[in-house]
CHARMM-style PDB file with segment names, atoms N, HN, CA, C and O in Angstrom:
ATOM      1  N   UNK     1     282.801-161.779  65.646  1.00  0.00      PROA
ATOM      2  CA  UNK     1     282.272-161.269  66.898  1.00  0.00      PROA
ATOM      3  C   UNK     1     283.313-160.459  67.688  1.00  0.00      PROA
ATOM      4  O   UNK     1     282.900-159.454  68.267  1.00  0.00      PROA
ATOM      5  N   UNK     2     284.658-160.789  67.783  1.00  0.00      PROA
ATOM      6  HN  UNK     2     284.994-161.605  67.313  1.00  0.00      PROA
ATOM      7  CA  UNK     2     285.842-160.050  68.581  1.00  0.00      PROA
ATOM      8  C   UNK     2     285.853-158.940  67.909  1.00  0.00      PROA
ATOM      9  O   UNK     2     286.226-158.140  68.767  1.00  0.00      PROA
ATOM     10  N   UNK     3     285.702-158.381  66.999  1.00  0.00      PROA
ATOM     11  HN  UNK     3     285.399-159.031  66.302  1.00  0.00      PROA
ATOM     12  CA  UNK     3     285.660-157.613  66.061  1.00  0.00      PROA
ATOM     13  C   UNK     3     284.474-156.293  66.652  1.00  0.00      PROA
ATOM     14  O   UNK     3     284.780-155.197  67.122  1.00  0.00      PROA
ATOM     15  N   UNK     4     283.383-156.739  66.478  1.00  0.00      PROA
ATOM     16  HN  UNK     4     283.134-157.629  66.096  1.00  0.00      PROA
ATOM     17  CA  UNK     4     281.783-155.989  66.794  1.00  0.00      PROA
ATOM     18  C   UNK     4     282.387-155.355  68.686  1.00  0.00      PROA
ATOM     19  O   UNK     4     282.149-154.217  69.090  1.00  0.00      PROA
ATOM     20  N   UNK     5     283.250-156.569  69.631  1.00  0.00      PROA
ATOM     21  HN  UNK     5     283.444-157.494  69.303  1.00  0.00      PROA
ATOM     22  CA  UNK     5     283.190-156.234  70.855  1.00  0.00      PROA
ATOM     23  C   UNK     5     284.477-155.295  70.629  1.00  0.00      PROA
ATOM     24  O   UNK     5     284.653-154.634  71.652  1.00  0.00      PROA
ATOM     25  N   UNK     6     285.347-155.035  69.736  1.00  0.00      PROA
ATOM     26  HN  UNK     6     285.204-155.572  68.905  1.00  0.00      PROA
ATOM     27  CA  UNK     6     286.567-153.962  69.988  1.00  0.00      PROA
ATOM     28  C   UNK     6     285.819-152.794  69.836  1.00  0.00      PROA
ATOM     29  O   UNK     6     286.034-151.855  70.603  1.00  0.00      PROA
ATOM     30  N   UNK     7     284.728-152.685  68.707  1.00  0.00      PROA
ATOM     31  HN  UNK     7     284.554-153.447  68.083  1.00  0.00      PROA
ATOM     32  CA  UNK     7     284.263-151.243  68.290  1.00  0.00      PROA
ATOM     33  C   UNK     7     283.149-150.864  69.485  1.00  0.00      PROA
ATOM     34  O   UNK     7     282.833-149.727  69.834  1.00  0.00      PROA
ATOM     35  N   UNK     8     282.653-152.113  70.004  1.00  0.00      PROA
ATOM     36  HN  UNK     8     282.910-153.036  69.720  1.00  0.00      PROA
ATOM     37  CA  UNK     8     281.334-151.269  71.146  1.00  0.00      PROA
ATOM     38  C   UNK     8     282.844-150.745  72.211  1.00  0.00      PROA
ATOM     39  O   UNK     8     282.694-149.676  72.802  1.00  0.00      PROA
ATOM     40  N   UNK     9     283.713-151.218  72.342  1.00  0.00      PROA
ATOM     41  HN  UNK     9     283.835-152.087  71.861  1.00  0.00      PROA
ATOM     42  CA  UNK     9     284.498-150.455  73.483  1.00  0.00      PROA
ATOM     43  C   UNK     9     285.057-149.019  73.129  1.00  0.00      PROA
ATOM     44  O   UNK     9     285.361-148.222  74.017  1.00  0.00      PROA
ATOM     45  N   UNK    10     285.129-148.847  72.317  1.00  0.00      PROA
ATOM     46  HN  UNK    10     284.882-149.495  71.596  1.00  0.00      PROA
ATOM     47  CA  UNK    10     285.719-147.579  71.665  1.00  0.00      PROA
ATOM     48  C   UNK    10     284.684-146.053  72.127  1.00  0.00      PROA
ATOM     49  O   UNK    10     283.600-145.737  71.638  1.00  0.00      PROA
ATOM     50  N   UNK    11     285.164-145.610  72.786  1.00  0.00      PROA
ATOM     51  HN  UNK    11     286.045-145.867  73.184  1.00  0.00      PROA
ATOM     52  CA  UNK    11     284.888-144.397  73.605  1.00  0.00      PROA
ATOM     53  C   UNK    11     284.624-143.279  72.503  1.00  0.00      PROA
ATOM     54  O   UNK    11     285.584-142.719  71.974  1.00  0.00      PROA
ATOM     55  N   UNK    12     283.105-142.908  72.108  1.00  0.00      PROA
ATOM     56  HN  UNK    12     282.325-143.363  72.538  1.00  0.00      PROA
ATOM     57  CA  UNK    12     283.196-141.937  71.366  1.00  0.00      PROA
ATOM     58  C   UNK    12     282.451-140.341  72.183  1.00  0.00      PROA
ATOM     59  O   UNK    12     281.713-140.238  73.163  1.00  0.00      PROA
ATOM     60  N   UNK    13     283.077-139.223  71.211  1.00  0.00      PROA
ATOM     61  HN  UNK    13     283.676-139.307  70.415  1.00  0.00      PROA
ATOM     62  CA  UNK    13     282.821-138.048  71.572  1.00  0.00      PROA
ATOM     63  C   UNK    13     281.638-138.264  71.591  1.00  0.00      PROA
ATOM     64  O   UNK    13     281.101-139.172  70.958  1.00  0.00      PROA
ATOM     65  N   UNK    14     280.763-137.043  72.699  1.00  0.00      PROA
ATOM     66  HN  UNK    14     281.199-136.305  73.213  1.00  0.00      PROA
ATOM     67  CA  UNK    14     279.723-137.103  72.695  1.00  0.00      PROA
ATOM     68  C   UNK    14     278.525-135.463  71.567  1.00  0.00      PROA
ATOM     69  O   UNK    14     277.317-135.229  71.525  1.00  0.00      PROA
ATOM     70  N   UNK    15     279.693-134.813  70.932  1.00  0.00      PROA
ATOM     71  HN  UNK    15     280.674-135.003  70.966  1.00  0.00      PROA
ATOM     72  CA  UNK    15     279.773-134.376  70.040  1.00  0.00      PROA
ATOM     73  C   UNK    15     279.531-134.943  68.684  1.00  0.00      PROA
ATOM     74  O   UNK    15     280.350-135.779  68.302  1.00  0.00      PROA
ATOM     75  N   UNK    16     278.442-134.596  67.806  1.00  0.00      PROA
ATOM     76  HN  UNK    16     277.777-133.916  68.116  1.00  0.00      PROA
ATOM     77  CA  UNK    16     278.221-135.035  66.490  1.00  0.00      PROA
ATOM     78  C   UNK    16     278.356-134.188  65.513  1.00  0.00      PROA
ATOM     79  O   UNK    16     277.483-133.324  65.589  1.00  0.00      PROA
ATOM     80  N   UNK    17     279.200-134.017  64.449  1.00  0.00      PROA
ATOM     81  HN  UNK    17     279.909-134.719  64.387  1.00  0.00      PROA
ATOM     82  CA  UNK    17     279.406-133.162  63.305  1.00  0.00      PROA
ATOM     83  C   UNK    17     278.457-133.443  62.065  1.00  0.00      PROA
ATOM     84  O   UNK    17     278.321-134.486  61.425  1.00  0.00      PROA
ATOM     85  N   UNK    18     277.870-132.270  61.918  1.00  0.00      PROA
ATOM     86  HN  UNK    18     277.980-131.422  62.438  1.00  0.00      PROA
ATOM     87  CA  UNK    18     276.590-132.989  60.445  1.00  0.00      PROA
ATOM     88  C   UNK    18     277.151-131.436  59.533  1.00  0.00      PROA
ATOM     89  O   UNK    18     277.728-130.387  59.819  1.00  0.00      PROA
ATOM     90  N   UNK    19     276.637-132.009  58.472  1.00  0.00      PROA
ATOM     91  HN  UNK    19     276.168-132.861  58.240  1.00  0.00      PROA
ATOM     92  CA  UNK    19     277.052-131.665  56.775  1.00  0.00      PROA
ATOM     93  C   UNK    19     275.601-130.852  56.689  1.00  0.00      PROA
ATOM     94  O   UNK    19     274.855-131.308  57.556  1.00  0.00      PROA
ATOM     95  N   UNK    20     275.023-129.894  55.994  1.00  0.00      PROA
ATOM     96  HN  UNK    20     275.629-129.523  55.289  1.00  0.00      PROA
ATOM     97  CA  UNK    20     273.936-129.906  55.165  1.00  0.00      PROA
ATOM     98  C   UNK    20     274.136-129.716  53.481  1.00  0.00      PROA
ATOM     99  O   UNK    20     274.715-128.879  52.789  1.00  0.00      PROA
ATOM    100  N   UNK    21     273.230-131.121  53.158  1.00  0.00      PROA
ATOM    101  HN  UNK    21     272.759-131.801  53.720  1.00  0.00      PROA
ATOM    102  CA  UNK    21     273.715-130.539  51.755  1.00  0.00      PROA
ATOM    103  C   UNK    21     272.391-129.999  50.747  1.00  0.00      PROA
ATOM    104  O   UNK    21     271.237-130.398  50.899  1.00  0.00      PROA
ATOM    105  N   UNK    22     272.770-129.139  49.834  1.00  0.00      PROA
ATOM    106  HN  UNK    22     273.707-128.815  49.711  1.00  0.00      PROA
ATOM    107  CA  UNK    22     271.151-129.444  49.283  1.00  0.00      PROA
ATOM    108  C   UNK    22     270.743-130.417  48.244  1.00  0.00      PROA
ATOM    109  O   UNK    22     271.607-130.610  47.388  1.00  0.00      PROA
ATOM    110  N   UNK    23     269.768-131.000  48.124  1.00  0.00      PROA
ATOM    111  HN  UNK    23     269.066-130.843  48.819  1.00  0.00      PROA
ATOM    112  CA  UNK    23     269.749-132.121  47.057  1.00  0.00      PROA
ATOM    113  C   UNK    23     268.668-131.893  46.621  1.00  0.00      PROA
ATOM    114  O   UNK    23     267.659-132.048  47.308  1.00  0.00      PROA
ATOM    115  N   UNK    24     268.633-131.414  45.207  1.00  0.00      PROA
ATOM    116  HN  UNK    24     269.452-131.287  44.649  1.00  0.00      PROA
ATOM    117  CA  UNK    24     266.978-131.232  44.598  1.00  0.00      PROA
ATOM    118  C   UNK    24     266.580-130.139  45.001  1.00  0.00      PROA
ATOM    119  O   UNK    24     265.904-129.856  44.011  1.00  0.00      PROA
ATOM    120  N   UNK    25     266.476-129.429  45.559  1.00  0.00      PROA
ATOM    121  HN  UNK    25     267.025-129.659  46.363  1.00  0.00      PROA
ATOM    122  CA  UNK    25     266.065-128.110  46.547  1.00  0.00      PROA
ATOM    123  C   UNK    25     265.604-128.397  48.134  1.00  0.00      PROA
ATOM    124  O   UNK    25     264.900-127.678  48.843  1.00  0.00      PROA
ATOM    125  N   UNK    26     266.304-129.836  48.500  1.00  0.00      PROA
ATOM    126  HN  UNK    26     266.876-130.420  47.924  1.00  0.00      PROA
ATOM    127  CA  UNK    26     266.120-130.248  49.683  1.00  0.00      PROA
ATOM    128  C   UNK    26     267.487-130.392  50.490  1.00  0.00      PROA
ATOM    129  O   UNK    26     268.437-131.090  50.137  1.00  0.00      PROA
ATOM    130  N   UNK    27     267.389-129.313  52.065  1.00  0.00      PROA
ATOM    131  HN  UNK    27     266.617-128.746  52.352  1.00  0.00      PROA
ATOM    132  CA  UNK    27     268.224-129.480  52.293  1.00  0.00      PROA
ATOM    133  C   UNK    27     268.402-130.602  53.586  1.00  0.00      PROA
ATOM    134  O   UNK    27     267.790-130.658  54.653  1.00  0.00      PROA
ATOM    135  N   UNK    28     269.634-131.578  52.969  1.00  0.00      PROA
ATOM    136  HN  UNK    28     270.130-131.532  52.102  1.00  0.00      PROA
ATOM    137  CA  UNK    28     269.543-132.582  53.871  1.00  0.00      PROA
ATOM    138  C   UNK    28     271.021-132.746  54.921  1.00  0.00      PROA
ATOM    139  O   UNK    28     272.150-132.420  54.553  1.00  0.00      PROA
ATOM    140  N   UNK    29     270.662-133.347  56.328  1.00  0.00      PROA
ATOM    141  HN  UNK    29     269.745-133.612  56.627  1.00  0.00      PROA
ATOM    142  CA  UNK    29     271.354-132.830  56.682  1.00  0.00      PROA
ATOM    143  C   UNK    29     272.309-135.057  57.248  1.00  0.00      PROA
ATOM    144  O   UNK    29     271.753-135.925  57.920  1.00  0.00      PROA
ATOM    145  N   UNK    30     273.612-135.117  56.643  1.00  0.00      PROA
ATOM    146  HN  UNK    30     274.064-134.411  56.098  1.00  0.00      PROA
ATOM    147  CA  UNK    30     275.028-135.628  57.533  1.00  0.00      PROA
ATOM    148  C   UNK    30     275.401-136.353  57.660  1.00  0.00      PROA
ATOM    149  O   UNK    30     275.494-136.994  56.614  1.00  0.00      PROA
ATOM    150  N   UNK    31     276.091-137.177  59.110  1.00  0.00      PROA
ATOM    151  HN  UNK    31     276.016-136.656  59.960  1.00  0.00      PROA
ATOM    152  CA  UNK    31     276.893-137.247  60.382  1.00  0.00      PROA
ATOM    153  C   UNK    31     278.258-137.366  59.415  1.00  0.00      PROA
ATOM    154  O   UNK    31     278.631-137.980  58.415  1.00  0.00      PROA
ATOM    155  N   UNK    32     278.666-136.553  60.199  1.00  0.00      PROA
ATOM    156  HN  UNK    32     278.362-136.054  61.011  1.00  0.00      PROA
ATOM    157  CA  UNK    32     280.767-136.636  59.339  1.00  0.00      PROA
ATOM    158  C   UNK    32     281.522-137.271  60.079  1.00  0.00      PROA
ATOM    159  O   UNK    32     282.543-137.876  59.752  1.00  0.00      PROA
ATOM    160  N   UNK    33     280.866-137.119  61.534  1.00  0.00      PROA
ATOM    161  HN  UNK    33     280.037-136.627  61.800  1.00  0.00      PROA
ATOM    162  CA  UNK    33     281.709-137.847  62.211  1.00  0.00      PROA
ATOM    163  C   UNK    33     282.301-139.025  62.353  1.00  0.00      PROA
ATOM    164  O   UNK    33     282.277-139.763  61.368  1.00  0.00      PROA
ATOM    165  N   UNK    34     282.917-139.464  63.487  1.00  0.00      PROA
ATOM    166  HN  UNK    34     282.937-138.864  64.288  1.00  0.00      PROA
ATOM    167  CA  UNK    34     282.691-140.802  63.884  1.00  0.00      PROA
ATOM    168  C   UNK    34     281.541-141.849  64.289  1.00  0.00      PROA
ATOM    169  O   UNK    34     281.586-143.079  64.269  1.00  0.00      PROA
ATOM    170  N   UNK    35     280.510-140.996  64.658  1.00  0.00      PROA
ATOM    171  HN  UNK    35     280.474-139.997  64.674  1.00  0.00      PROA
ATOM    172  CA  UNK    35     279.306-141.583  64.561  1.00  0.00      PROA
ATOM    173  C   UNK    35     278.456-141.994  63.649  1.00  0.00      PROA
ATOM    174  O   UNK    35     277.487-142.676  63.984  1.00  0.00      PROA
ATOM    175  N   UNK    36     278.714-141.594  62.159  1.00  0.00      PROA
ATOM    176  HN  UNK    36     279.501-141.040  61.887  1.00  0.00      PROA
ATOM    177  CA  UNK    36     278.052-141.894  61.339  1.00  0.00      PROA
ATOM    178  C   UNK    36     277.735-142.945  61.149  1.00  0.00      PROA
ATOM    179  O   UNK    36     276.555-143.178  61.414  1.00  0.00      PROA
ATOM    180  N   UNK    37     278.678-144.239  60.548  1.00  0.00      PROA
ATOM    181  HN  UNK    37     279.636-144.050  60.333  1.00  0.00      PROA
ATOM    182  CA  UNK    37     278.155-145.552  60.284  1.00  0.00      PROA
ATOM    183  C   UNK    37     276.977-145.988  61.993  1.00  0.00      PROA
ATOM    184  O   UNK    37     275.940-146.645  61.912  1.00  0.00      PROA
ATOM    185  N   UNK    38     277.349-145.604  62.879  1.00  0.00      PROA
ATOM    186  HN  UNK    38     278.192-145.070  62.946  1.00  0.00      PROA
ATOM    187  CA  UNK    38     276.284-145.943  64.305  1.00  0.00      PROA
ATOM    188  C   UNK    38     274.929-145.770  63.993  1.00  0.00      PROA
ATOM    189  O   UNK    38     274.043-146.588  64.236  1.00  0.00      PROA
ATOM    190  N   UNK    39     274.748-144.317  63.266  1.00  0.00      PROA
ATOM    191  HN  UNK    39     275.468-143.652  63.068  1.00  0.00      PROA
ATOM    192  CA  UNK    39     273.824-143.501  63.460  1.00  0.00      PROA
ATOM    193  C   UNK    39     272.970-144.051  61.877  1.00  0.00      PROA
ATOM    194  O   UNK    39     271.926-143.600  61.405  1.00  0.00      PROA
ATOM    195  N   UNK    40     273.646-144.893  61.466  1.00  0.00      PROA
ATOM    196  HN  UNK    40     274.494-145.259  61.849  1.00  0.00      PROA
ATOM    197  CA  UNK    40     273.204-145.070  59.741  1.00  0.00      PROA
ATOM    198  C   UNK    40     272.705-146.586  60.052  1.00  0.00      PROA
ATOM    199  O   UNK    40     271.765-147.147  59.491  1.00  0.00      PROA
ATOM    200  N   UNK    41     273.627-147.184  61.175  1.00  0.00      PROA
ATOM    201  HN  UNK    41     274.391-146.727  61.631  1.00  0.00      PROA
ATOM    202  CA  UNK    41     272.526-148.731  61.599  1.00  0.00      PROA
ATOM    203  C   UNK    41     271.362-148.273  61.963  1.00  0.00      PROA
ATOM    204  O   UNK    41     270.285-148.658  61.507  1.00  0.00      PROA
ATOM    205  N   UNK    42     271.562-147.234  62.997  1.00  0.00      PROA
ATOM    206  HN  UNK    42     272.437-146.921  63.367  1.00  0.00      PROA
ATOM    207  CA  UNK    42     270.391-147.009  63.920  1.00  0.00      PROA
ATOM    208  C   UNK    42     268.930-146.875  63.256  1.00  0.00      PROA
ATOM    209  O   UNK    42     267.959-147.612  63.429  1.00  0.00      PROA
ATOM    210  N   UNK    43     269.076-145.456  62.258  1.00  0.00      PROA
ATOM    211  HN  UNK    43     269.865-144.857  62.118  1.00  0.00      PROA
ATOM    212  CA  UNK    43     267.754-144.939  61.678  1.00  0.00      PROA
ATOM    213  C   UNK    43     267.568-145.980  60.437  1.00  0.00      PROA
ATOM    214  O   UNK    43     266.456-146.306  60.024  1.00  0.00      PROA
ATOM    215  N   UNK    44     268.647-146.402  59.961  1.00  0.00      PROA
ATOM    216  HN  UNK    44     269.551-146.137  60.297  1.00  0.00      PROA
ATOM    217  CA  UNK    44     268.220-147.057  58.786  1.00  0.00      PROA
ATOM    218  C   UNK    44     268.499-145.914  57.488  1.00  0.00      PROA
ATOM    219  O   UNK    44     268.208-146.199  56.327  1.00  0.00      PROA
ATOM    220  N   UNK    45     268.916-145.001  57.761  1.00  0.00      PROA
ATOM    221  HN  UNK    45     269.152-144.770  58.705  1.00  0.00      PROA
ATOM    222  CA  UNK    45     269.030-143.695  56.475  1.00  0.00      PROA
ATOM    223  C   UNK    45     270.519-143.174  56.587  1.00  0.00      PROA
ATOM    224  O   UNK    45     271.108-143.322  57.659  1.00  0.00      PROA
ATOM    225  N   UNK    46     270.989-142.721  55.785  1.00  0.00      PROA
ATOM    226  HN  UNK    46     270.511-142.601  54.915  1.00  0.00      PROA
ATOM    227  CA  UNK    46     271.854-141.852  55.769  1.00  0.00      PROA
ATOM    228  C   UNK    46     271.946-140.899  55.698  1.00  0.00      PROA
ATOM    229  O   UNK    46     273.004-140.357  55.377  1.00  0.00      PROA
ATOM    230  N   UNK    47     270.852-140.271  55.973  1.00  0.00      PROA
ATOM    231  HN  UNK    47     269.993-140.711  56.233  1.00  0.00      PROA
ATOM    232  CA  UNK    47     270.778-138.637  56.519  1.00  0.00      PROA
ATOM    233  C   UNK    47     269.836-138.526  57.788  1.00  0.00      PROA
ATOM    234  O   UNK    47     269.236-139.547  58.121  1.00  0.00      PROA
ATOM    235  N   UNK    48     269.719-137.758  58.272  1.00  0.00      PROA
ATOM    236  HN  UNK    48     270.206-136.927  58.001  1.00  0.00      PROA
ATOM    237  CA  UNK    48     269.182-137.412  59.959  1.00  0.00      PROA
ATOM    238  C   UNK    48     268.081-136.113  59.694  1.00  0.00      PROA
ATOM    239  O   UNK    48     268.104-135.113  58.977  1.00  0.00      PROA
ATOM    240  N   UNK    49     267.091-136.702  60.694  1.00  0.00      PROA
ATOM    241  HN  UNK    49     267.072-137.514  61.277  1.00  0.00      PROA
ATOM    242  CA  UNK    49     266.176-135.587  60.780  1.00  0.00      PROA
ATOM    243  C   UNK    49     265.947-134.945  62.256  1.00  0.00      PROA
ATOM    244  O   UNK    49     266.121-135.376  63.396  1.00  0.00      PROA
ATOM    245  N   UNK    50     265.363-133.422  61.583  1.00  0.00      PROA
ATOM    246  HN  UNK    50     265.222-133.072  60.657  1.00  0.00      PROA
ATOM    247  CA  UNK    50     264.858-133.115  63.530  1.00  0.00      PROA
ATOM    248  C   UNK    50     264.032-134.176  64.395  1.00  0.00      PROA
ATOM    249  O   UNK    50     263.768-133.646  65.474  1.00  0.00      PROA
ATOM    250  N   UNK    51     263.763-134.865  64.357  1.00  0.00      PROA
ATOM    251  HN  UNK    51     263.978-135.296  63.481  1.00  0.00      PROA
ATOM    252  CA  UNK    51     263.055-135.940  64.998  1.00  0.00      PROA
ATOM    253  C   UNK    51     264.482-136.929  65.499  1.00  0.00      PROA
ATOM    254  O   UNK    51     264.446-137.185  66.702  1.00  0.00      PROA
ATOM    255  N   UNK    52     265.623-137.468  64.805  1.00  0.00      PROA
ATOM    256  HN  UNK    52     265.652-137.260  63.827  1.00  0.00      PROA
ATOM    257  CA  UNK    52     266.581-137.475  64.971  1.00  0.00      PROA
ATOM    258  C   UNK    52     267.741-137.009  65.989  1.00  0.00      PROA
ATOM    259  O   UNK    52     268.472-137.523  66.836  1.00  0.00      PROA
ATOM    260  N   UNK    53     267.535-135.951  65.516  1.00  0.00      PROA
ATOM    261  HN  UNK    53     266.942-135.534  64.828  1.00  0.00      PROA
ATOM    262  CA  UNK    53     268.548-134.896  66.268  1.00  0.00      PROA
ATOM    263  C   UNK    53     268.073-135.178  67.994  1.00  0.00      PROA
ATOM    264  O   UNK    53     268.744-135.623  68.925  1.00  0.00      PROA
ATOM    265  N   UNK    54     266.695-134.731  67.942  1.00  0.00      PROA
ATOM    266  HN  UNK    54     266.150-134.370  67.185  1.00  0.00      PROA
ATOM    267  CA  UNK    54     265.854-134.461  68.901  1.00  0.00      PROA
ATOM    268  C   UNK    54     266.147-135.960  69.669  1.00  0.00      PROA
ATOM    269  O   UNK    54     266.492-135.604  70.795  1.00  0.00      PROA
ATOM    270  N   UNK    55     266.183-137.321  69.642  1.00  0.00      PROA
ATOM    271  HN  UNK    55     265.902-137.611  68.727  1.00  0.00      PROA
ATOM    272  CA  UNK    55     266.300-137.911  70.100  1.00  0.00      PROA
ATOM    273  C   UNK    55     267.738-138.134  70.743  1.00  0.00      PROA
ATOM    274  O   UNK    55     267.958-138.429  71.918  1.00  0.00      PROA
ATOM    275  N   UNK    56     268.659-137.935  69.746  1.00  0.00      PROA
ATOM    276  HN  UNK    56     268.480-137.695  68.792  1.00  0.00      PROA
ATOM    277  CA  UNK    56     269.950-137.927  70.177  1.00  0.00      PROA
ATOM    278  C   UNK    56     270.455-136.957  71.211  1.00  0.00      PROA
ATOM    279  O   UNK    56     271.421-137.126  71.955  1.00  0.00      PROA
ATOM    280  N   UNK    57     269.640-135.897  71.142  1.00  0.00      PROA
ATOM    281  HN  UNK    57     268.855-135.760  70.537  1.00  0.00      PROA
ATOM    282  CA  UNK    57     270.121-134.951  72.330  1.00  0.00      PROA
ATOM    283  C   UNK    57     269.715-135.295  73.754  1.00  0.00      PROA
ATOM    284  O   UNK    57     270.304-134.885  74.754  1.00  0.00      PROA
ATOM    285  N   UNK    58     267.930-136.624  73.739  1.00  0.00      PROA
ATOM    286  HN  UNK    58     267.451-136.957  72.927  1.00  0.00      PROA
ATOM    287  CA  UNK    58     267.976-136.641  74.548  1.00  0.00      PROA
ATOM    288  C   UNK    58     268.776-138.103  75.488  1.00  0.00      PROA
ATOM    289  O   UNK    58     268.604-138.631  76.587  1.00  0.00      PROA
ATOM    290  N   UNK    59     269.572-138.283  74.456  1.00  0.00      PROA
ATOM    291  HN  UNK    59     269.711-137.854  73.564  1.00  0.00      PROA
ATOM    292  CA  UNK    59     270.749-139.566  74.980  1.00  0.00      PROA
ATOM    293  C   UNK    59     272.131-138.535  75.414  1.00  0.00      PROA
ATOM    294  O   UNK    59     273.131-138.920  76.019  1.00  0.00      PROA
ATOM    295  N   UNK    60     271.945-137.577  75.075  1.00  0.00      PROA
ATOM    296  HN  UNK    60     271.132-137.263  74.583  1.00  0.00      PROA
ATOM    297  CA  UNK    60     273.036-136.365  75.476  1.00  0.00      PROA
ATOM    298  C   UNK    60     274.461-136.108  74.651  1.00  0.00      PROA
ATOM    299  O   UNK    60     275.606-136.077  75.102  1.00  0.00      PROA
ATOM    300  N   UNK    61     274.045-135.957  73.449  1.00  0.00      PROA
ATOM    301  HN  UNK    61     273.115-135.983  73.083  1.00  0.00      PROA
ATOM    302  CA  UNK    61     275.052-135.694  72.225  1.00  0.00      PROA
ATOM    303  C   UNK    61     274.355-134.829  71.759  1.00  0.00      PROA
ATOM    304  O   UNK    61     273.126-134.792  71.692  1.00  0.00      PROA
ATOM    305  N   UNK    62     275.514-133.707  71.233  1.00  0.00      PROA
ATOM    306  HN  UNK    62     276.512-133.737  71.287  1.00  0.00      PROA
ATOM    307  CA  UNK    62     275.182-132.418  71.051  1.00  0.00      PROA
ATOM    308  C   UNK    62     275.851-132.380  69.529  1.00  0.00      PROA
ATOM    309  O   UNK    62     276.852-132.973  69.126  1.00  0.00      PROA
ATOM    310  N   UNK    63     275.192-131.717  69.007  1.00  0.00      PROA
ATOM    311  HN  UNK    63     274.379-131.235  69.334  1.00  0.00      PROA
ATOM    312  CA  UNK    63     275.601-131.032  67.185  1.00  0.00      PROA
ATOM    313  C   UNK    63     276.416-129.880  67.132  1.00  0.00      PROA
ATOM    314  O   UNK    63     276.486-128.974  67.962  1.00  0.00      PROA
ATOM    315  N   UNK    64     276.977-130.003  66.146  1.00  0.00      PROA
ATOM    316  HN  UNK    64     276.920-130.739  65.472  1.00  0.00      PROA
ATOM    317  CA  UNK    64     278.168-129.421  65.677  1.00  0.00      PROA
ATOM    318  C   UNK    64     278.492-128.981  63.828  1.00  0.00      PROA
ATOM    319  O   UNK    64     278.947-129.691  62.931  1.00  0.00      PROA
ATOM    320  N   UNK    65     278.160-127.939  63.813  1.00  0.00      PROA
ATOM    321  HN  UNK    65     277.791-127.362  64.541  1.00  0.00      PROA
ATOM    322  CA  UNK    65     278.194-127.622  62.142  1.00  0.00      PROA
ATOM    323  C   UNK    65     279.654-127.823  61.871  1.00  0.00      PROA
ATOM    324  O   UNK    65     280.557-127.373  62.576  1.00  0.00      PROA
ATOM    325  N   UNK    66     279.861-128.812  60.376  1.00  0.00      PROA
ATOM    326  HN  UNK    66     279.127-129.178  59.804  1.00  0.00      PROA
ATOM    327  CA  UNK    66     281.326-129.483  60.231  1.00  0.00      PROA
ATOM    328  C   UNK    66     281.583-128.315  59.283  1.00  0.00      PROA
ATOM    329  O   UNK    66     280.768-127.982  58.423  1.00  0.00      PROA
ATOM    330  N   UNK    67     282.884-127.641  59.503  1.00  0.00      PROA
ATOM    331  HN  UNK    67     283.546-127.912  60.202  1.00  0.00      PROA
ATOM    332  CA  UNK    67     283.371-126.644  58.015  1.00  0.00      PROA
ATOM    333  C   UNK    67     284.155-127.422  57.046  1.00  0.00      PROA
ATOM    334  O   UNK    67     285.204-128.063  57.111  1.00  0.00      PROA
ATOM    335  N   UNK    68     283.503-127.218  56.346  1.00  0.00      PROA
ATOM    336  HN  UNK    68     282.651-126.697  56.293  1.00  0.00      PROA
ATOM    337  CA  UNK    68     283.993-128.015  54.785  1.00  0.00      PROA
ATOM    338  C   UNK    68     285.370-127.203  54.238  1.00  0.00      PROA
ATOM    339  O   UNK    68     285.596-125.994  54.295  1.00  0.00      PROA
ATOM    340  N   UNK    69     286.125-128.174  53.745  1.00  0.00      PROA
ATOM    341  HN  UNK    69     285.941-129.156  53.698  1.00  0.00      PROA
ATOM    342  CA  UNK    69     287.714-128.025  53.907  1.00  0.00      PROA
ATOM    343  C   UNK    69     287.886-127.033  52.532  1.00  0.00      PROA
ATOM    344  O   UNK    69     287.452-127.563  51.509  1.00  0.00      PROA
ATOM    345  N   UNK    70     288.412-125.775  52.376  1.00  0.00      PROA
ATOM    346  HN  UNK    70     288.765-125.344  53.206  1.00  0.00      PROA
ATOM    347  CA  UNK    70     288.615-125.329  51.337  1.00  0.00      PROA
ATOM    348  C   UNK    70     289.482-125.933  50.243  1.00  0.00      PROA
ATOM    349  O   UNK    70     290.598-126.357  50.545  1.00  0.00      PROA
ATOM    350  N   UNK    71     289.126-125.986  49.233  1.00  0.00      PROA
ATOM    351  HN  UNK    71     288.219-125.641  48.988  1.00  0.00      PROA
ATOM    352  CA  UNK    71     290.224-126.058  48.338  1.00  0.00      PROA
ATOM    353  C   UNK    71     291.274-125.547  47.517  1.00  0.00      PROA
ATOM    354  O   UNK    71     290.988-124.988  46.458  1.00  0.00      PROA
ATOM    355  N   UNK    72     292.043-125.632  47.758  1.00  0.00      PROA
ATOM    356  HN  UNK    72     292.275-126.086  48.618  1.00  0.00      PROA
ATOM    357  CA  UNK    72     293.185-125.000  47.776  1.00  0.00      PROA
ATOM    358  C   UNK    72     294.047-125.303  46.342  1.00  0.00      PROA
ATOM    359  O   UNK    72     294.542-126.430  46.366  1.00  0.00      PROA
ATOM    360  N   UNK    73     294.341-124.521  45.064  1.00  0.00      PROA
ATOM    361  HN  UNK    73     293.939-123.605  45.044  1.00  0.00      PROA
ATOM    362  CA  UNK    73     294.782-124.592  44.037  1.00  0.00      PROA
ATOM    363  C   UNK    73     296.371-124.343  43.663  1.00  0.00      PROA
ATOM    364  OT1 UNK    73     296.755-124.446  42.498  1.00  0.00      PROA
TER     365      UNK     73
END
């Protein structure tokens, strides 16, 4: 339980970074952030939909396209 009460104190951005990837010819979209594991109790999925999004904006967190790190040879 001391554990669960350190992480609800932890002050997060109100900024969310999402991924799209395509899978199958479906493109699905994320969270990279720090919010992810939150956002993966919440819906129950590990990816997010506009219905999603749409709710989260109206708790007042805003999206953010994450740039995927080049690789470098």
């Amino acid at each position: 339980m001391p554990n669960q009460l350190k992480q609800m104190e932890t002050i997060l951005s109100n900024i969310i970074k999402i991924e799209t990837k395509s899978v199958y010819g479906n493109d699905l979209m994320y969270v990279v952030s720090e919010h992810a594991e939150a956002i993966q109790n919440l819906t129950g999925k590990k990816t997010i939909d506009a219905s999603d999004i749409k709710q989260l904006k109206v708790l007042g967190f805003t999206f953010e396209a994450a740039v995927p790190a080049l690789a470098v040879n």
